[in-house]
C-alpha positions, 0 to 999 in steps of 0.5 A: 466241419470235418473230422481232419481236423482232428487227428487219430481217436482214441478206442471207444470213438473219443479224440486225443488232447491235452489239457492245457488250462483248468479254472477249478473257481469259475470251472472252465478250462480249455484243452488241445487236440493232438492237431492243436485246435483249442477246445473249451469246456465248462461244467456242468456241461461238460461230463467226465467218464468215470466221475461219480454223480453229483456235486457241483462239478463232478469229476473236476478232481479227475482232470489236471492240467497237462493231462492226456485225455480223450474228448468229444465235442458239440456245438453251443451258441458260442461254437465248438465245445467238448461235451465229454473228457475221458481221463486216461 
């Protein structure tokens, strides 16, 4: 996959979204880059930047539907992923 897909990043190399859903029950949500790719995340496999350690989802009270965030993303046997969310 190549980084077109993606639009600008934001600074420290993170990509732009949103996010557009959060299940705080099964702590799974999705958000959407500024080019409108559709993006999972799950915790505990996704980290939030800034979140205090420990607990069972760490930095979930960080993040908020329609929220601007920065991401990352990797790869899981399910596809593409993001890793990292960075509120703003």
């Amino acid at each position: 996959m190549s980084d077109d897909v993606f639009d600008q990043r934001f600074p420290d190399n993170f990509y732009r979204g949103i996010i557009v859903s959060l299940n705080r029950a099964t702590l799974k949500g999705r958000l959407r880059s500024d080019s409108g790719r559709e993006i999972p995340f799950q915790f505990p496999f996704v980290s939030v930047v800034g979140a205090p350690l420990g607990g069972r989802a760490p930095g979930i009270d960080l993040l908020h539907v329609g929220a601007r965030v920065g991401f990352d993303v990797g790869w899981s046997s399910k596809g593409l992923v993001a890793t990292k969310i960075k509120p703003l």
